[in-house]
C-alpha positions as CSV (number, residue, x, y, z in Angstrom):
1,X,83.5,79.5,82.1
2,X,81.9,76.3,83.2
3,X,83.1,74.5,86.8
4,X,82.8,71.3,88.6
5,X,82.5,72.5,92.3
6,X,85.0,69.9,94.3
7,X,83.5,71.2,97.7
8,X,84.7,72.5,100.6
9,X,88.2,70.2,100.8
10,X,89.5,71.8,103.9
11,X,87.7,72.0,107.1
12,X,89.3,73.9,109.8
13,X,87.0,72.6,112.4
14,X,87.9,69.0,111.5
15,X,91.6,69.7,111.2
16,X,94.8,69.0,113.4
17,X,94.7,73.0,113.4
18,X,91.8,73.8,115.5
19,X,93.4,72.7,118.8
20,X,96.1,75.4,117.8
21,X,93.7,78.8,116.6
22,X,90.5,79.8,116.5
23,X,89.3,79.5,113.5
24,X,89.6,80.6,109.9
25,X,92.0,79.3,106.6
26,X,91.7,82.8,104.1
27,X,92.9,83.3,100.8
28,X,94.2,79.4,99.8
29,X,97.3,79.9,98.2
30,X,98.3,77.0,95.8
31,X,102.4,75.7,95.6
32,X,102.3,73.0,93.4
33,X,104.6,69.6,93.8
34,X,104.7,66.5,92.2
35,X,102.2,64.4,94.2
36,X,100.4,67.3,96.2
37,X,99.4,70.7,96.4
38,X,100.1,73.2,99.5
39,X,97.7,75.5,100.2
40,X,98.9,78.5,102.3
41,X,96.3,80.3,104.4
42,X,95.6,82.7,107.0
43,X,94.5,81.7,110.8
44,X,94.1,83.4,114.1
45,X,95.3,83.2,117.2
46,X,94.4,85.6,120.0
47,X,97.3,87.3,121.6
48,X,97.2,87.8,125.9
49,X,95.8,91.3,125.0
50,X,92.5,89.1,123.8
51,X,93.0,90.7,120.2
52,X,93.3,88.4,117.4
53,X,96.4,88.3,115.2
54,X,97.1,85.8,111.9
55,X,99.3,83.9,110.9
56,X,100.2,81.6,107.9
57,X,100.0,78.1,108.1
58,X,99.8,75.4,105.0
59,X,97.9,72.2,104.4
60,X,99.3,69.8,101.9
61,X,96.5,68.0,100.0
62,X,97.1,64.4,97.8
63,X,96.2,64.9,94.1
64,X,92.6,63.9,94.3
65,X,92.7,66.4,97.3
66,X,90.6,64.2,99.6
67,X,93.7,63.5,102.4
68,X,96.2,65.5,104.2
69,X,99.4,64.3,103.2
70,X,101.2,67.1,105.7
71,X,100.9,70.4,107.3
72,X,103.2,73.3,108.5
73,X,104.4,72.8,112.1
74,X,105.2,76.2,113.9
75,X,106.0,80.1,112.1
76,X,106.2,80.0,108.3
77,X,106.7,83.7,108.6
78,X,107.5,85.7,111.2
79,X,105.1,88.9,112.5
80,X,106.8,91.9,112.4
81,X,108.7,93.8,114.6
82,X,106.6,96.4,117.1
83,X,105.9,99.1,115.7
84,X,106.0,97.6,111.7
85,X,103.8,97.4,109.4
86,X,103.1,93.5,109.2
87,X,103.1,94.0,113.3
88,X,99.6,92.2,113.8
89,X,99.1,89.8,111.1
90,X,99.9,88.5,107.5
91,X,96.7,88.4,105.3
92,X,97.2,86.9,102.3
93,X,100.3,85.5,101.2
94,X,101.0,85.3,97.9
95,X,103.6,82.3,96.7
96,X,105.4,80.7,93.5
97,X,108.7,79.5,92.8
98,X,111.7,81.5,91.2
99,X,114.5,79.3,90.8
100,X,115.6,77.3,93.3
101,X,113.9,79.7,96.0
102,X,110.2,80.1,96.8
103,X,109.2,84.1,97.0
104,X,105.9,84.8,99.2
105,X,104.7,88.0,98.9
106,X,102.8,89.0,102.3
107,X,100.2,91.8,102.9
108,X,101.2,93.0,106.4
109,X,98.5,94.6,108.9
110,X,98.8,96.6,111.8
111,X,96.0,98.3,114.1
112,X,95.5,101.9,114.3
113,X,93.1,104.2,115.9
114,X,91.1,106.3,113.9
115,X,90.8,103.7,111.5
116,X,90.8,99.9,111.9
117,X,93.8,99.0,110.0
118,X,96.8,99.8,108.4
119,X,98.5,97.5,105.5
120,X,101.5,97.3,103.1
121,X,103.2,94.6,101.1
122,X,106.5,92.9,102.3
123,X,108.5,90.2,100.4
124,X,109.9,86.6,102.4
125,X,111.7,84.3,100.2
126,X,112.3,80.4,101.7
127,X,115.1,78.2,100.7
128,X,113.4,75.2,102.1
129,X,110.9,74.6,99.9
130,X,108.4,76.9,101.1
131,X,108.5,75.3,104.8
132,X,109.9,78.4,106.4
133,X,110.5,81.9,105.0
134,X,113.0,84.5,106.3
135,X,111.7,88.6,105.3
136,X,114.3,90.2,102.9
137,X,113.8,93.1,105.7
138,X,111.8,94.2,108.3
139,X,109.6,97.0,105.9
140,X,107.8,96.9,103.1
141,X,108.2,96.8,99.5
142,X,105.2,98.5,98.3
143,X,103.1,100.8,100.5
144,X,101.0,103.8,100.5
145,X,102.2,106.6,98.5
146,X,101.9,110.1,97.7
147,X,98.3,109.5,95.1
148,X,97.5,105.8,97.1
149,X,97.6,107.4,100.3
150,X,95.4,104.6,102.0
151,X,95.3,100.6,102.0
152,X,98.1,99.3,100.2
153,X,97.5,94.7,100.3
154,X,96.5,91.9,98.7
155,X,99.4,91.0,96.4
156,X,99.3,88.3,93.8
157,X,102.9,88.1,91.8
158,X,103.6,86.2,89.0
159,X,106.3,86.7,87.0
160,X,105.4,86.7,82.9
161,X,108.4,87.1,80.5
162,X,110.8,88.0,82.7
163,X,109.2,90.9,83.9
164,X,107.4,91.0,87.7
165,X,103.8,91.6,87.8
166,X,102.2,92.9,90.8
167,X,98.2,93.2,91.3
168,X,97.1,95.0,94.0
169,X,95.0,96.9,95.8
170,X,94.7,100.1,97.2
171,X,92.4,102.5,99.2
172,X,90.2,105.5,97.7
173,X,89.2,106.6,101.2
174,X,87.8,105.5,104.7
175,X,83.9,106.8,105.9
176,X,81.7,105.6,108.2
177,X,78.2,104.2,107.2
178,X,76.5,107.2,109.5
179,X,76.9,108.9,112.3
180,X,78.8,107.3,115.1
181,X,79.8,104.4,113.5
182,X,82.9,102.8,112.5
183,X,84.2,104.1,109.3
184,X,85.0,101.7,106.2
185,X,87.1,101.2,103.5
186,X,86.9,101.4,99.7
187,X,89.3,99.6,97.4
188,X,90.3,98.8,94.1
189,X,92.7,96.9,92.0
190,X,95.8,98.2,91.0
191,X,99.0,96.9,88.9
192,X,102.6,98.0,89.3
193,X,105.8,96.3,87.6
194,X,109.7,95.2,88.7
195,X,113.0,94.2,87.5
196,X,113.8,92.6,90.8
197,X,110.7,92.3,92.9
198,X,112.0,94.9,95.0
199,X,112.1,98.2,93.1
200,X,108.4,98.5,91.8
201,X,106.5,100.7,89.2
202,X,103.4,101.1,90.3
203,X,100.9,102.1,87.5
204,X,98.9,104.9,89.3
205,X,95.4,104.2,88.3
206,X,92.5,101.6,88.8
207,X,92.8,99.4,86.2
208,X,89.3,97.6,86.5
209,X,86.3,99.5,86.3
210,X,83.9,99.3,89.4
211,X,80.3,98.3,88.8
212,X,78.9,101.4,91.4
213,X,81.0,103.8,93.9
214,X,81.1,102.4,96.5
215,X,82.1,98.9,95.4
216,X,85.2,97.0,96.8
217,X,87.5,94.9,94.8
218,X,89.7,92.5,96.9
219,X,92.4,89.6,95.9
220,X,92.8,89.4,92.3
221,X,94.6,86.5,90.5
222,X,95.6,86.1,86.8
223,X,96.3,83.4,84.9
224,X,98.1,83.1,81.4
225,X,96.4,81.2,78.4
226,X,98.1,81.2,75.2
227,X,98.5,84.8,74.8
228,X,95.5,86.2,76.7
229,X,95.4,86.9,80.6
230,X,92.4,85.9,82.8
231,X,91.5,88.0,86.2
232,X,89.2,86.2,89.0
233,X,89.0,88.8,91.7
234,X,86.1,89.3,94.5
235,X,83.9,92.7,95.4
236,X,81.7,93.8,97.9
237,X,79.8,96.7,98.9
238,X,81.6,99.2,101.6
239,X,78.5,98.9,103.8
240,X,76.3,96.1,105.2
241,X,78.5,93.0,103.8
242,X,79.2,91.7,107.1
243,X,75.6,90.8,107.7
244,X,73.8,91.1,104.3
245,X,74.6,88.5,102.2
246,X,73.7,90.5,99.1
247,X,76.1,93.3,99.3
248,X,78.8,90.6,100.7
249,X,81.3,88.9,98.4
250,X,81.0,87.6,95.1
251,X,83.8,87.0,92.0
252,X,84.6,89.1,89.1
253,X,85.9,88.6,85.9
254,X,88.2,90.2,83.8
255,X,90.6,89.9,80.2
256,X,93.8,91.4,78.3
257,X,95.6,90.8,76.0
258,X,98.6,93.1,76.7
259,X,98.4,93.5,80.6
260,X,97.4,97.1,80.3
261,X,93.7,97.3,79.3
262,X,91.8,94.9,81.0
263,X,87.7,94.7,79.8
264,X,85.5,93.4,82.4
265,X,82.9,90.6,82.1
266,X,81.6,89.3,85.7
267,X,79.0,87.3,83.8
268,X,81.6,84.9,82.2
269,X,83.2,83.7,85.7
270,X,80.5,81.1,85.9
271,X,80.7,80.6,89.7
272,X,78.7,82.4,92.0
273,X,77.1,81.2,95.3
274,X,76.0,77.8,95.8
275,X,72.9,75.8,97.7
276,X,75.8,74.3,100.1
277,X,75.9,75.5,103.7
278,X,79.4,76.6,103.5
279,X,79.5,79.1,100.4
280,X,75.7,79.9,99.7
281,X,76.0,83.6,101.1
282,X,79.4,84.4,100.1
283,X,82.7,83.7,97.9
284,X,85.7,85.5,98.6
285,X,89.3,85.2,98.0
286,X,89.9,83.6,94.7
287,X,93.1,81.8,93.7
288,X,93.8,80.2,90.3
289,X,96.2,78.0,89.4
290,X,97.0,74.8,86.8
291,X,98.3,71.1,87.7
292,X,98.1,68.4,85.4
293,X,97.1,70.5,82.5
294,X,93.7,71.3,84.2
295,X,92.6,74.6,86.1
296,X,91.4,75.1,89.5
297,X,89.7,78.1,91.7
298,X,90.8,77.6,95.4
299,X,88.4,80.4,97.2
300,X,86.3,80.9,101.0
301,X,83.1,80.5,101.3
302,X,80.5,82.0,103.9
303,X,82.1,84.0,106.8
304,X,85.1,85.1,105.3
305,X,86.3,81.4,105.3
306,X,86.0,80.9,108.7
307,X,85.2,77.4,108.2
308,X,87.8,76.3,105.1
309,X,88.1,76.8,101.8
310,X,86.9,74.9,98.8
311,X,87.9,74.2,95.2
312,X,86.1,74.1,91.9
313,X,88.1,73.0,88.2
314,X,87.5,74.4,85.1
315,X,85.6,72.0,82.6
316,X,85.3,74.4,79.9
317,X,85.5,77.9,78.7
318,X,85.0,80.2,75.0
């Protein structure tokens, strides 16, 4: 694939939303209209307790995606309840229209003690336009299970001849780096089915093949061409990615033609870290989507997009 970098097109900092968090837009999230694009994100707030919590927010961009044409004003999705699993924060948020509704499909986190974090998937659906959404109920979907006993997050749900798809990831296990520290997470993608996008099937296996043990795969997104199905995801190393910028993020690539086998081939992404400040030591958190019969790659950048998030458009591909 060959792409035309757009930049970074939305800068927290700069933005009517710094006054209101502290920082961070993760895991751009494209709802097309007419004369814009929304892009729903992640932020942070920090709660009295001084521990950070996030919450969606959107930025609506004009079609050459150089002005703000709106924002969101107030929740677009309630936390949860004490106690449940979307408790602390919604991170990402995965959207797209379904008749006259618009479905978001959240990945709900909670704090624990042993570990850092807990996480399952929970459904919204909005009858405004995507404005607001009210949760269908106050647990989850999909969540760990009896063989995914970890992580269950990162939706991405798309709907492909009239069957729900559902990519996904889920934990292999939780160890810490050496002695006394902090244990981590390993993760891979997953893929489970519906009739309703409430009853699911999951799969029960990995369906793209990591490059080394220990690697992490994290927010995939598919896209159909024709009749062939194109996978952007990102993956990271368990250790050291917070402060080494070679085991940090970077995309992956993957095909099918029947969404069951999927062959990867990271080379053929074609976008990888850049000379510019804010994504020369990481990309993270891909999103693809079409408008105008061309392609686009919403994604973060250095610091887990704690600055914005960019775009790139696809020029050309095999």
């Amino acid at each position: 694939m060959k792409w035309r970098r757009l930049g970074q097109v939305f800068d927290f900092d700069t933005s009517d939303f710094a006054g209101e968090f502290i920082g961070f837009a993760q895991s751009p999230q494209a709802l097309v209209f007419d004369d814009r694009v929304r892009f729903y994100f992640s932020t942070r707030e920090r709660r009295d307790n001084s521990k950070f919590v996030s919450q969606v927010q959107y930025v609506e961009l004009s079609r050459d995606f150089n002005a703000v044409l709106g924002r969101s004003h107030g929740t677009v999705v309630p936390l949860g309840k004490l106690g449940t699993f979307d408790e602390h924060g919604i991170f990402p948020f995965s959207v797209f229209r379904h008749g006259d509704e618009v479905w978001g499909f959240s990945n709900g986190w909670n704090r624990r003690k042993s570990v850092s974090v807990d996480t399952a998937i929970g459904l919204a659906i909005s009858r405004d336009q995507g404005r607001t959404f009210a949760k269908v109920g106050d647990g989850p979907v999909l969540g760990p299970s009896l063989h995914e006993p970890y992580l269950v997050c990162d939706p991405f749900v798309r709907v492909f001849d009239g069957v729900f798809h559902m990519w996904y990831i889920y934990g292999t296990g939780w160890k810490p780096a050496g002695p006394g520290q902090e244990p981590e997470r390993t993760y891979v993608i997953a893929h489970a089915t519906s009739d309703d996008g409430i009853a699911w099937r999951k799969e029960g296996r990995p369906i793209i093949q990591q490059t080394h043990p220990e690697e992490c795969q994290a927010l995939p997104t598919v896209i159909r061409f024709g009749t062939r199905y194109h996978m952007v995801f990102c993956h990271r190393h368990t250790f050291g990615f917070r402060t080494d910028p070679t085991r940090g993020y970077r995309l992956g690539y993957a095909w099918s033609d029947d969404l069951v086998h999927w062959q990867r081939d990271d080379a053929r992404c074609g976008l990888d870290g850049s000379t510019n400040d804010w994504d020369s030591d990481m990309v993270c958190y891909p999103h693809l989507f079409a408008w105008d019969d061309k392609t686009y790659l919403a994604y973060n950048g250095n610091n887990f997009g704690r600055n914005g998030f960019g775009l790139a458009e696809l020029e050309s591909d095999d």
